[in-house]
TIVEX-996040 format. One line per field, with one value per residue (C-alpha): z, x, y. Coordinates in pm, 1 decimal. Layout:
! residues N
zz	(Z/...)
xx	(X/...)
yy	(Y/...)
! end
This chain:
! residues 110
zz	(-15455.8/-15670.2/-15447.7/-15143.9/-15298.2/-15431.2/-15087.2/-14919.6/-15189.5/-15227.5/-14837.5/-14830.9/-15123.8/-14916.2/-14649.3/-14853.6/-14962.0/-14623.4/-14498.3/-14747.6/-14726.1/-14534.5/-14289.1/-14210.5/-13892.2/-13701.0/-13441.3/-13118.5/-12986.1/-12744.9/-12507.9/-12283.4/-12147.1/-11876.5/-11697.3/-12027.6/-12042.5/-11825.4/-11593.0/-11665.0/-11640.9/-11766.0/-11812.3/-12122.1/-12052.0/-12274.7/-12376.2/-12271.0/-12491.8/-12835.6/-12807.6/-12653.2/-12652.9/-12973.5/-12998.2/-12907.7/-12966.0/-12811.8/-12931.4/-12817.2/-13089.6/-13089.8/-13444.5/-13582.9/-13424.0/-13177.7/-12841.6/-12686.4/-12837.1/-12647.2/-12715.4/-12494.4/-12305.9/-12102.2/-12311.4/-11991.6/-11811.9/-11762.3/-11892.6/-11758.2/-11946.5/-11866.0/-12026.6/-11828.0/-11968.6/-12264.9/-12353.9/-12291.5/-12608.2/-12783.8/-12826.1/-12949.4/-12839.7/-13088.2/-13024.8/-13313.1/-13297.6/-13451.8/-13761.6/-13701.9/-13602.0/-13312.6/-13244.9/-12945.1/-12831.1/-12513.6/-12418.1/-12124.2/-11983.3/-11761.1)
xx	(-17439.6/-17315.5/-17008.6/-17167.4/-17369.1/-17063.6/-16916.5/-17094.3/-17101.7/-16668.3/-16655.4/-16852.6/-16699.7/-16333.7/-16493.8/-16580.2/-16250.2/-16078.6/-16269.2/-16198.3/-15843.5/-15668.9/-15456.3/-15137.2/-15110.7/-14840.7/-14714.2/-14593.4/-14259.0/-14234.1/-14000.7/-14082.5/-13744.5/-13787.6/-13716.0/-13698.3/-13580.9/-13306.0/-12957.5/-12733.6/-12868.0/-13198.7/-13408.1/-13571.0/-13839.4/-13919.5/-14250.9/-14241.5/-14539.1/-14330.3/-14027.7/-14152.1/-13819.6/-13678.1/-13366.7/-13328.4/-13059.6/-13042.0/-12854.2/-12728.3/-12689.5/-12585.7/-12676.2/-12293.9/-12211.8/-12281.4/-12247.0/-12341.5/-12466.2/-12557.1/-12756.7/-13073.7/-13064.5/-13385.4/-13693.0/-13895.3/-13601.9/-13559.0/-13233.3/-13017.1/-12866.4/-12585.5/-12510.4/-12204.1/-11982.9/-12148.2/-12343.1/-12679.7/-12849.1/-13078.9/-13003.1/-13150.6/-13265.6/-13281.7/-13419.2/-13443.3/-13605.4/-13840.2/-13712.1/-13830.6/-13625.5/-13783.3/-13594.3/-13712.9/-13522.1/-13377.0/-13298.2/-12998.7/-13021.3/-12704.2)
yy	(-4780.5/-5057.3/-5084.7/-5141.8/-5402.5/-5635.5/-5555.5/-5853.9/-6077.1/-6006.6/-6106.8/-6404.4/-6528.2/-6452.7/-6631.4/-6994.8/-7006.9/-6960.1/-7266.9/-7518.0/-7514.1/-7815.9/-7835.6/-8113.3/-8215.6/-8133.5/-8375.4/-8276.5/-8366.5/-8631.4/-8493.2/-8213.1/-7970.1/-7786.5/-7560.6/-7358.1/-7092.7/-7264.6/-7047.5/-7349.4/-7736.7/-7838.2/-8121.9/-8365.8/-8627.9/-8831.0/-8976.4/-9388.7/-9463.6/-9301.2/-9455.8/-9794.8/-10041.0/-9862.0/-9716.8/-9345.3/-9028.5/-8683.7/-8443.3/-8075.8/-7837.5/-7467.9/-7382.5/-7424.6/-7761.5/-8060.4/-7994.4/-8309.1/-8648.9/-8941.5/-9290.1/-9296.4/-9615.8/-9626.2/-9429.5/-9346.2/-9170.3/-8791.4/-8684.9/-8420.1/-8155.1/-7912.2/-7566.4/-7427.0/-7302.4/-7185.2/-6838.7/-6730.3/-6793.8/-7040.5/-7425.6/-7701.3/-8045.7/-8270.6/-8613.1/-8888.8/-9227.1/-9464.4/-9243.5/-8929.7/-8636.1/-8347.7/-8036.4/-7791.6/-7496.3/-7445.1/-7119.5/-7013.0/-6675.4/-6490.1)
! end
């Protein structure tokens, strides 16, 4: 009987704990790809109201080096991207500006 007794008291006390921890924000990358997963060529818009008139760089990665790396010259453009020639696998899109550095994967199937 005295276990079921401490039994609440053990989960509320789990409970109290579980709600005052905090949380970082994450921010969300501002650049959508699509389609993702992609056969060969895909697509990255970027987000105008992020990189405003500042300078911007995408880059195509394949874990071991740098496939692709370009300057982006006009912020509220959609840029296209081309996989052929390489495997099906995952990549990554890696755009930096303002200072900050986003990665997404892209992934190519057949």
């Amino acid at each position: 009987m005295i276990f079921r007794r401490m039994m609440p008291v053990f989960c509320c006390l789990v409970l109290m704990i579980s709600c005052n921890k905090v949380i970082e924000e994450v921010p969300l990358p501002p650049f959508e790809i699509f389609p993702n997963p992609c056969v060969n060529v895909f697509f990255v818009r970027l987000d105008a109201n992020f990189f405003g008139s500042n300078p911007a760089r995408i880059r195509l990665l394949d874990g071991k080096k740098v496939l692709l790396e370009q300057p982006v010259l006009f912020p509220n453009e959609t840029i296209v991207l081309s996989l052929d020639g390489h495997d099906a696998g995952v990549y990554h899109v890696e755009v930096s500006a303002n200072g900050l550095i986003f990665t997404e994967p892209v992934i190519k199937i057949e």
